[in-house]
C-alpha positions as CSV (number, residue, x, y, z in Angstrom):
1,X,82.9,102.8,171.6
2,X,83.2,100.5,168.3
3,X,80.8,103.2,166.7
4,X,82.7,105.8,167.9
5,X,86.1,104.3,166.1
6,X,83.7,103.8,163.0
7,X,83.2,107.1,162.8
8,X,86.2,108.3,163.2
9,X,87.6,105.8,160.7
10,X,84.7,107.1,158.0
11,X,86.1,110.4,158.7
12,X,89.9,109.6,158.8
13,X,89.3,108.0,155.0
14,X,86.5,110.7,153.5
15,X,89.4,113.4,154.5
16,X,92.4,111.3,153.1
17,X,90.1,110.7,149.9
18,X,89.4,114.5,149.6
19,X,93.1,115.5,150.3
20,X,93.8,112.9,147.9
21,X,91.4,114.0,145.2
22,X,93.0,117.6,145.9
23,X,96.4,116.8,145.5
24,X,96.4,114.4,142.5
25,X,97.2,116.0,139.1
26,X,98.0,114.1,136.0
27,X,100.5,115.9,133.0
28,X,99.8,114.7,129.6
29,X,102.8,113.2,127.6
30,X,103.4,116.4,126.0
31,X,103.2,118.6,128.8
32,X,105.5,119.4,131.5
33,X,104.7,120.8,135.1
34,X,106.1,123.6,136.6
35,X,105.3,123.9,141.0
36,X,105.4,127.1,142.9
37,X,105.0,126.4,146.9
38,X,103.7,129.5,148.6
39,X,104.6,131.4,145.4
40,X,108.3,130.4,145.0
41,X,109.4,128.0,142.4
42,X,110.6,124.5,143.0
43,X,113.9,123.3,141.2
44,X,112.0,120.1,139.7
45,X,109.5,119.9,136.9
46,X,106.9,117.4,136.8
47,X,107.1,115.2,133.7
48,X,104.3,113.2,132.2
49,X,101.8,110.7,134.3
50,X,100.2,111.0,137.8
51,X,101.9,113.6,140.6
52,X,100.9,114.8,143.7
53,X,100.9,118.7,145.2
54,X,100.4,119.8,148.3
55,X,96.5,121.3,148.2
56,X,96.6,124.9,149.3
57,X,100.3,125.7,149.5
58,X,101.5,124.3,146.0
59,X,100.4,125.4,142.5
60,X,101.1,123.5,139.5
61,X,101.2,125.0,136.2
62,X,100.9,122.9,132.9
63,X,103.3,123.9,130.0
64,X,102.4,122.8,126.3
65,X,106.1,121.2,124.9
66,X,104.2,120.9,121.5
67,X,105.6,122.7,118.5
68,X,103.6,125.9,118.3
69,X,102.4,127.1,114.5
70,X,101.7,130.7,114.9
71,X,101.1,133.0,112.0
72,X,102.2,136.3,112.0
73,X,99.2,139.1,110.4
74,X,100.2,140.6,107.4
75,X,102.5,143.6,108.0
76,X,102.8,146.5,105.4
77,X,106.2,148.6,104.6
78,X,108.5,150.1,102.1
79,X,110.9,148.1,100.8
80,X,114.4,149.2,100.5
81,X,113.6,150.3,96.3
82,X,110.6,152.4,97.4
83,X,108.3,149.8,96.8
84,X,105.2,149.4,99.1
85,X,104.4,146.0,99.9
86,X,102.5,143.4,102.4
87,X,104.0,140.6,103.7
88,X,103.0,138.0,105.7
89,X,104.4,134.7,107.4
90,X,104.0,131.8,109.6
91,X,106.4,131.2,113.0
92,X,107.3,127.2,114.3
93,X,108.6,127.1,117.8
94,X,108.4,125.2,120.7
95,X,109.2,125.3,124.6
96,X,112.9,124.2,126.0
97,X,112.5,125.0,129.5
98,X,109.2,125.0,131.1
99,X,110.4,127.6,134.0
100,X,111.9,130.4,132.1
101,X,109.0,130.0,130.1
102,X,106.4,130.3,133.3
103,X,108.9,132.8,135.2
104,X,110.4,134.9,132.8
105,X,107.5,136.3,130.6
106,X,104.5,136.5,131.5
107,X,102.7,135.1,128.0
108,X,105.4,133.6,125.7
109,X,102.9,133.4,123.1
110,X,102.0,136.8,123.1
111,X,105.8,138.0,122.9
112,X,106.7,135.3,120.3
113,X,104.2,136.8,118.2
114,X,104.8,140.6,118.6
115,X,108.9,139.9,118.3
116,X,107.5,138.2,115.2
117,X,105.6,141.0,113.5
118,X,108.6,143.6,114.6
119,X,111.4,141.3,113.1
120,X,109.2,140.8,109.7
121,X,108.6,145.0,109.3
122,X,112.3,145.5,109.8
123,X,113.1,142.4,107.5
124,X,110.8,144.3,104.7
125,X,112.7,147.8,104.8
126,X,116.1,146.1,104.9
127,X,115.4,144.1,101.5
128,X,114.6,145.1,98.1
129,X,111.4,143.5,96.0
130,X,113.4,141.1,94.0
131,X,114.8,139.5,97.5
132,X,111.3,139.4,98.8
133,X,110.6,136.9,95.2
134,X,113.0,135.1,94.9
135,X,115.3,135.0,97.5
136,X,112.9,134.4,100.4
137,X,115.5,131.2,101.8
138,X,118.0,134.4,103.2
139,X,115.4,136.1,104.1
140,X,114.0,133.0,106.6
141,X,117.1,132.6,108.0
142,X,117.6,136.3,108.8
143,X,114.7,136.4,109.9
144,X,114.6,133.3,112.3
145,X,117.6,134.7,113.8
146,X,116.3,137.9,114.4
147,X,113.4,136.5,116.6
148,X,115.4,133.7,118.5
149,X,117.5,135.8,119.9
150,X,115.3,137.2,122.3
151,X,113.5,133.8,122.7
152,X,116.2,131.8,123.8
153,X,116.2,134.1,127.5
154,X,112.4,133.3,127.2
155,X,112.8,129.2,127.3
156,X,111.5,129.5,123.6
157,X,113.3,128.1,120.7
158,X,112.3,129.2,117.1
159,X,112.7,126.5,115.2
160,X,111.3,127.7,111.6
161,X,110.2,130.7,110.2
162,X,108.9,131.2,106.5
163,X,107.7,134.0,104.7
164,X,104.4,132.7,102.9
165,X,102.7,135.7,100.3
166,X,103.7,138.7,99.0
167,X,101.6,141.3,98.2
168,X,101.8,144.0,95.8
169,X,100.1,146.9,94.7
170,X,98.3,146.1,91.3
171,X,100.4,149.1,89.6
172,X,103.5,146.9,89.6
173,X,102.0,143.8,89.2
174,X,101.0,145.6,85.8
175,X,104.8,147.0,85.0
176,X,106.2,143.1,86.0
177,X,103.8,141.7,83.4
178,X,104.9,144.0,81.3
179,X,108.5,143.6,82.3
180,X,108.2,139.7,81.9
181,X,106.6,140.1,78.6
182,X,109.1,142.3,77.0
183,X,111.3,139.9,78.1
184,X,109.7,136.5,76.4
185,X,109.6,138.7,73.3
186,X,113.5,139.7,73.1
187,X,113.9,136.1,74.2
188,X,111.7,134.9,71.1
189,X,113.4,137.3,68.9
190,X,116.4,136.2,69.6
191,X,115.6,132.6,68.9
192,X,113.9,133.5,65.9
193,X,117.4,135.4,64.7
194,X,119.3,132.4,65.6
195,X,117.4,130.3,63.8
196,X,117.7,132.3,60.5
197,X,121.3,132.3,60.9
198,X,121.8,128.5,61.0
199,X,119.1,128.1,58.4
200,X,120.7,130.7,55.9
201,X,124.3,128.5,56.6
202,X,122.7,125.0,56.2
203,X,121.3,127.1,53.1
204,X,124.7,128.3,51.4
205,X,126.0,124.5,52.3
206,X,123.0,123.2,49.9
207,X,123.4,125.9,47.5
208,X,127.3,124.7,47.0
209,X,126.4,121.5,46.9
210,X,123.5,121.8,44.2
211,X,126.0,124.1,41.9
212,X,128.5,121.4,42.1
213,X,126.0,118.9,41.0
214,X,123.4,120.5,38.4
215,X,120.9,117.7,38.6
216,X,120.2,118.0,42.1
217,X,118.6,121.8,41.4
218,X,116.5,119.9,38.9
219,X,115.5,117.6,41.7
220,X,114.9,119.8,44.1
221,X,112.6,121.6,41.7
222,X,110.6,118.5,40.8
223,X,110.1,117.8,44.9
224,X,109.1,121.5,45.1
225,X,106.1,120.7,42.4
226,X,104.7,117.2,44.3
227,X,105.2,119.0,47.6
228,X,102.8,121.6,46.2
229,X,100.7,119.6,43.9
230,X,99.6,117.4,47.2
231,X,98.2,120.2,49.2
232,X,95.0,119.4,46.7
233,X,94.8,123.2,45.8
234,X,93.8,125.0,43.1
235,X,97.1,127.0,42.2
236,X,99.3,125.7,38.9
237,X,103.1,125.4,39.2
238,X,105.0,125.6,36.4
239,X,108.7,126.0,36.4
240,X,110.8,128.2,34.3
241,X,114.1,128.1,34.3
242,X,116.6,130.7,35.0
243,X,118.7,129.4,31.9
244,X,116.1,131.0,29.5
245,X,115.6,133.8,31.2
246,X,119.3,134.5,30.4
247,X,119.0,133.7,26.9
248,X,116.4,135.9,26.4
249,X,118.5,138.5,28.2
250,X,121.5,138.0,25.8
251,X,119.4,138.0,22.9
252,X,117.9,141.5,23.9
253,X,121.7,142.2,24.0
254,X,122.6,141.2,21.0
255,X,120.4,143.0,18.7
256,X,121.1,146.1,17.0
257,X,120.8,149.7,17.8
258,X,119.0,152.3,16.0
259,X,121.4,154.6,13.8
260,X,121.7,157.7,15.2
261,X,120.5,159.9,12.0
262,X,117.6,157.6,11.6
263,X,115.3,158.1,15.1
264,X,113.8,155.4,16.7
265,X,110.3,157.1,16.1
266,X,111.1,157.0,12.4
267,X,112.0,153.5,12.5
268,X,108.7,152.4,14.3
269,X,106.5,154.8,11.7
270,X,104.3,152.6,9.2
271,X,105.6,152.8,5.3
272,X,102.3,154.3,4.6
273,X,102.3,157.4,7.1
274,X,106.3,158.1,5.9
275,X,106.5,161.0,3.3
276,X,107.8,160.0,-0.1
277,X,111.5,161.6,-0.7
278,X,110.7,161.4,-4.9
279,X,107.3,163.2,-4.1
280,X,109.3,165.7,-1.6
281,X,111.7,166.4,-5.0
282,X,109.8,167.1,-7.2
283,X,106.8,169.3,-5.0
284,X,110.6,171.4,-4.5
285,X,111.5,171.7,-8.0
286,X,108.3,173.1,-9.0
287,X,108.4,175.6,-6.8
């Protein structure tokens, strides 16, 4: 009899230890569990630690709460200038209710990603190639909002999207190095043209200055020749001023034209190669 009830106990605990061992389940901290008994779902959701299931008639089904980085594959179209281009980005969302997310899709991740690449061709022929560049912050937004819409019925809330490279056709790349070059130059020229006109007023402000004062032309000049003399060249400086220049010119002036019945030629003519007007007289009279 007492072996008998030993038994019986030995069997009583090896089938609770078994059902026990069947039933337990343990959900991580960042998951959440989500029960169906007999293939309907139950209202609660199992948080984090040790819970027990019915083995047999319940199922329970572990949902990740973690914020999921997906990145979207690189999606060519045609921008809305004509421009062909490849674009690709990089999706942040997470799960907000474990049972939609179980019950109402059948892989979240899967539609995340293909709402994803749909939203980003659609984003691509609704923006032109300077928006794609520069102005990528709209484009994030417009295109978060464009794939959380859908999510939200899903249990799915987007919570970033951003667009990360651009790619374009090495044709353009050429005509915007171009474009940015031509555009450093007109900026250089213009800089270089400003420049000239400050220096050519600071110039006219010195010239003023030097004619009110003589002596400071005189300086300037003598700075001029140590300035040069220092490079330790071979080249000789010698000034000449503009004073004698104009002397010579009024002397040039001044002197005295050839009469007009004696030709210059005649005037220039050596004595000795000018006939002789007694010998010219006299060669008439005896003829």
């Amino acid at each position: 009899m007492v072996e008998e009830l030993v038994a019986a106990g030995v069997t009583l605990a090896s089938a609770g230890a078994v059902y026990a061992m069947a039933a337990a389940r343990v959900v991580k901290q960042y998951e959440r569990g989500v029960v169906f008994r007999l293939g309907k779902l139950r209202p609660e959701v199992r948080g984090p630690g040790f819970t027990m299931i019915v083995p047999g008639v319940d199922k329970l089904r572990k949902v990740n709460m973690q914020i999921v980085t997906m990145p979207v594959p690189g999606q060519e179209g045609i921008t809305r200038d004509n421009v062909t281009v490849r674009v690709d980005a990089v999706v942040y969302f997470r799960v907000t209710s474990p049972a939609e997310a179980v019950v109402r899709v059948e892989d979240y991740r899967f539609a995340v990603a293909q709402m994803a690449q749909t939203s980003l061709r659609s984003i691509i022929g609704k923006s032109e190639l300077d928006d794609l560049l520069s102005n990528r912050e709209k484009l994030n937004q417009g295109l978060e909002l464009m794939i959380d819409s859908p999510a939200v019925e899903w249990g799915v809330t987007i919570d970033r999207v951003e667009i990360k490279d651009v790619s374009l056709p090495e044709t353009m790349k050429r005509s915007m190095a171009r474009q940015a070059e031509a555009d450093r130059e007109r900026r250089a020229r213009v800089i270089n043209a400003d420049a000239e006109l400050q220096a050519s007023k600071k110039l006219a402000e010195a010239a003023k200055e030097m004619s009110e004062q003589p002596a400071a032309l005189q300086l300037r000049l003598l700075q001029t020749v140590v300035a040069v003399a220092a490079e330790k060249n071979s080249t000789l400086v010698l000034p000449f001023p503009v004073e004698l220049l104009r002397f010579l010119e009024r002397a040039q002036q001044g002197a005295a034209p050839p009469t007009p019945q004696q030709p210059v030629q005649e005037q220039l003519m050596p004595l000795a190669s000018r006939p002789d007007p007694d010998s010219e007289g006299s060669n008439s009279g005896q003829d």
